[in-house]
Every structure is written in structure tokens, then in C-alpha cells.
C-alpha positions in Angstrom: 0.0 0.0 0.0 1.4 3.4 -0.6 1.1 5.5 2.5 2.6 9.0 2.5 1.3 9.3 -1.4 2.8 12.7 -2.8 -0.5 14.6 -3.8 0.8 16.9 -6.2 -2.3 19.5 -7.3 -1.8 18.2 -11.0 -1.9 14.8 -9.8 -2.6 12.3 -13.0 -5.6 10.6 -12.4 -7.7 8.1 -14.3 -11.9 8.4 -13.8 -13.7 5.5 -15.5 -17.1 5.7 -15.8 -20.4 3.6 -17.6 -22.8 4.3 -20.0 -26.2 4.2 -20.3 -27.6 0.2 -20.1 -29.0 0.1 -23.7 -27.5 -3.0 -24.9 -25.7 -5.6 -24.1 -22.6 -4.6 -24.8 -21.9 -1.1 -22.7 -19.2 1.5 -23.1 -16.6 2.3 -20.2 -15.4 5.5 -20.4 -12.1 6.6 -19.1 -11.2 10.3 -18.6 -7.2 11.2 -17.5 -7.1 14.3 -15.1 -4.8 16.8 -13.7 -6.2 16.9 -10.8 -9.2 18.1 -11.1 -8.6 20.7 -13.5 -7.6 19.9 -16.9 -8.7 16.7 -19.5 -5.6 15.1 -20.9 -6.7 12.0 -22.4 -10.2 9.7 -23.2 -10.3 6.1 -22.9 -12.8 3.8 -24.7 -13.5 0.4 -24.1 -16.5 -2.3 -23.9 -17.8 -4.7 -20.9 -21.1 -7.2 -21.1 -23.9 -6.1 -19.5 -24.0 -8.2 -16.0 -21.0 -10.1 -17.0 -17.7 -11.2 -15.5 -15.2 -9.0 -17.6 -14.7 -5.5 -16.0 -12.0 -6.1 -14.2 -9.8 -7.5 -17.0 -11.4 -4.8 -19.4 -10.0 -1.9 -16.4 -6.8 -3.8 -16.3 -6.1 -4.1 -20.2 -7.6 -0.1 -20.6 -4.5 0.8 -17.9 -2.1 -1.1 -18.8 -2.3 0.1 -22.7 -2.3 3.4 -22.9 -0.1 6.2 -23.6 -1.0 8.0 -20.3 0.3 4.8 -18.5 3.7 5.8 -17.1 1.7 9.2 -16.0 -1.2 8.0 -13.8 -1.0 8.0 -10.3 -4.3 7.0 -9.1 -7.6 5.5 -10.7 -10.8 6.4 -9.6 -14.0 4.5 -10.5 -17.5 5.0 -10.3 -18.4 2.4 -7.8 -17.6 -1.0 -7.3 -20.1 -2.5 -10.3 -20.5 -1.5 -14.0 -22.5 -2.7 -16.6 -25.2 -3.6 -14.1 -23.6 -6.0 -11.6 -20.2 -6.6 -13.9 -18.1 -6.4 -10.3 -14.6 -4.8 -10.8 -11.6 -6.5 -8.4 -10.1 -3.1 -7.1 -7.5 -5.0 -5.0 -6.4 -6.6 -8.4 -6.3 -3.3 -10.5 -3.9 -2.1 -7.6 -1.9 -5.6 -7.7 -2.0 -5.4 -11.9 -1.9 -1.9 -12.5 0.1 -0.9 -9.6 -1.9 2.2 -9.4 -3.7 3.0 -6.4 -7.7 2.7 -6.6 -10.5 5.1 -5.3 -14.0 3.8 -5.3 -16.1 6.9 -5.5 -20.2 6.2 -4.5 -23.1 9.2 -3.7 -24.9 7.5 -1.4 -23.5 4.5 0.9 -24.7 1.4 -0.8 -27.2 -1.0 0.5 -25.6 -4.9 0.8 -28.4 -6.6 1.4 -30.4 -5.5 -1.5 -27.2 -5.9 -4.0 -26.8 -9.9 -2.4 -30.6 -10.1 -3.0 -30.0 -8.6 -6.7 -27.5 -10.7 -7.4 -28.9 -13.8 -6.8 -31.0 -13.7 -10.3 -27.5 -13.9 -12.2 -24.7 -16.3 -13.0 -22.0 -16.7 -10.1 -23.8 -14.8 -7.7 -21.4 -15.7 -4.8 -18.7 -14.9 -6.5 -19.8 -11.2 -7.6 -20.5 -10.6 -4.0 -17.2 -11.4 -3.0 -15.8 -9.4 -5.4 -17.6 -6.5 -4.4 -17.0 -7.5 -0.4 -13.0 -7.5 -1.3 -13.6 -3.8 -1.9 -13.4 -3.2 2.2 -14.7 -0.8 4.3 -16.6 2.2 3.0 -15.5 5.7 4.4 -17.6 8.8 4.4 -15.2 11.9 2.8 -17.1 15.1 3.5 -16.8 17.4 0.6 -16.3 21.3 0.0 -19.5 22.7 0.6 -20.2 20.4 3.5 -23.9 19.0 2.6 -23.2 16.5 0.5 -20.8 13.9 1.3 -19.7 11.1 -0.8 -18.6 7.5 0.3 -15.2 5.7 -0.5 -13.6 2.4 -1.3 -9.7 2.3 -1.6 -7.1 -0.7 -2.6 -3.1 0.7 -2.5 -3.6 3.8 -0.9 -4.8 4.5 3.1 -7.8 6.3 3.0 -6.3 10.0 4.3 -4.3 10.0 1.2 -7.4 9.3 -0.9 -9.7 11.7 1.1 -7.1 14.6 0.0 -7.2 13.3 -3.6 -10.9 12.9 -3.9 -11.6 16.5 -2.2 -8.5 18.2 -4.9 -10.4 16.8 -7.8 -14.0 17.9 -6.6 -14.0 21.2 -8.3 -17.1 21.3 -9.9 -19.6 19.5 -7.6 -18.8 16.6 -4.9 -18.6 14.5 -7.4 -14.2 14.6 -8.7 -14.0 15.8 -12.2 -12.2 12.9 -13.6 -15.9 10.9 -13.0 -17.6 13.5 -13.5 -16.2 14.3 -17.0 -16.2 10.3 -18.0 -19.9 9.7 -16.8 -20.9 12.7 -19.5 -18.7 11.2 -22.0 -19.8 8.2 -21.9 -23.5 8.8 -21.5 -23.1 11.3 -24.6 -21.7 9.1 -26.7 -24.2 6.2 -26.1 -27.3 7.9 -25.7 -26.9 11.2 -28.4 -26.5 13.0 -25.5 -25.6 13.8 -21.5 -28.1 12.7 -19.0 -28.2 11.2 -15.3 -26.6 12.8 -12.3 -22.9 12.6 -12.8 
């Protein structure tokens, strides 16, 4: 785990958001930060709808593109996409060696995901991949009403709080997610909509 992380205020970071479920093939969106300032780079890849393959999708999306060597932290729009695709954030961190923040807008309900998750394929599994996740931590935001909840592999959770509130300069949401969640919804459905 990287504790002590140097938080430079043009910190490189990598927001991957969904699109809209319209099919079942759905669009990931990745969009590279300066902290929460400046768009560097857009990402573009594909996951099944309520499948098995958004981890390895994230891992491949990291690990091949030109902003690779510059990314310092990863930051995803909860812990499933695609529907209930679950994403392995402790094995990003251990293939990507990039740290990973989880961001969510409301703390998420367990018992009605394992309840969800019992109408698909492997639904033990997909909760324990979203379990591995670990503890959710509240991060209170800048204008103190809304505060949003976090998950974190490779990085202790001060560290991420202090990354999470840099890139929040828009809304309490950080831009990086922010920007990827319009991207992608734009591209999919014509045009931005949704909360992002």
C-alpha cells in the first residue's frame, strides 16, 4: 500500500465511468485528469452487461495506454458496472500498480445488492468481489452537505480523502468521474443525462 502518497495539485488521475444500459454490450469511459482541473486524455472500451469482464477490461484499458507511465491514481465509479459486472479493485492495484479510489453518492445498500445478485450467473462470487472492496469511508466534501462514500485498494484512505476533495471542483462528485460519466453517456445515448 502506498502510504505518505505525494498529492501533487496536477496529480494524474484516471476516472472510469459507464454508459447508459442500452445493450448488451456497454461503453466504459475513461477520462485522465490533472487533478481536477484539466482533461488530458479519453479512454474507450467495452464490458457485457451483468458479466464477468470488468476487471480485466480496467486492467487491459490501464495497462495500454499512452497516459500509463503518467497515472497516479484510478478512480471508479463504484464497485459494479455494466449492471452488476463487479470490478476487483485490490487486483487493479496488484496489476496496474496504481492506487484505486471507489467513488459512490450514497453509501450502498448490501443486502439489497446480495438479494440482486442472486438472479445472475455466479452470484457468490460477484459478492465477494464487491465485499474485497473493504470498508466504505464517508469523505465530507467542500461545501459540507453532501458527502460522498469511498472504497480504496493501494492507498490508506487520508491519502485518498485529499485526492478525492482536490479533484472535486465542480460539484462533490471529482471531475475525472464527472467528465467520463458525461462522455460516456453522450456518446451512447446522443447525449448527456443522469446525475454525474
Amino acid at each position: 500500500m502506498n502510504s505518505g502518497f505525494h498529492i501533487k495539485p496536477e496529480i494524474r488521475i484516471l476516472g472510469i465511468d459507464d454508459s447508459a444500459l442500452i445493450s448488451d454490450s456497454i461503453t466504459i469511459i475513461g477520462a485522465v485528469f490533472r487533478g481536477g482541473e484539466w482533461l488530458d486524455g479519453v479512454l474507450r472500451s467495452e464490458i457485457t452487461r451483468d458479466g464477468m469482464d470488468a476487471t480485466d477490461t480496467i486492467i487491459n484499458m490501464v495497462i495500454s495506454t499512452k497516459h500509463y507511465s503518467q497515472i497516479r491514481v484510478i478512480m471508479l465509479d463504484g464497485v459494479t458496472y455494466g449492471g452488476f459486472n463487479p470490478v476487483d479493485i485490490v487486483r487493479i492495484y496488484e496489476e496496474t500498480d496504481l492506487p484505486v479510489i471507489v467513488i459512490m453518492r450514497a453509501c450502498p445498500d448490501l443486502e439489497k445488492i446480495e438479494a440482486a445478485l442472486k438472479y445472475l450467473t455466479q452470484p457468490h462470487k460477484r459478492l465477494e468481489i464487491i465485499q474485497r472492496a473493504g470498508r466504505i469511508t464517508r469523505v465530507g466534501t467542500k461545501d459540507g452537505l453532501n458527502p460522498i462514500y469511498i472504497q480504496c485498494a493501494g492507498i490508506d484512505r487520508e491519502d485518498a480523502r485529499r485526492i478525492v476533495q482536490l479533484a472535486s471542483t465542480r460539484s462533490n462528485v471529482p471531475e475525472p468521474i464527472r467528465v467520463a460519466h458525461l462522455i460516456a453517456t453522450g456518446v451512447v445515448c446522443g447525449e448527456s443525462r443522469g446525475k454525474a
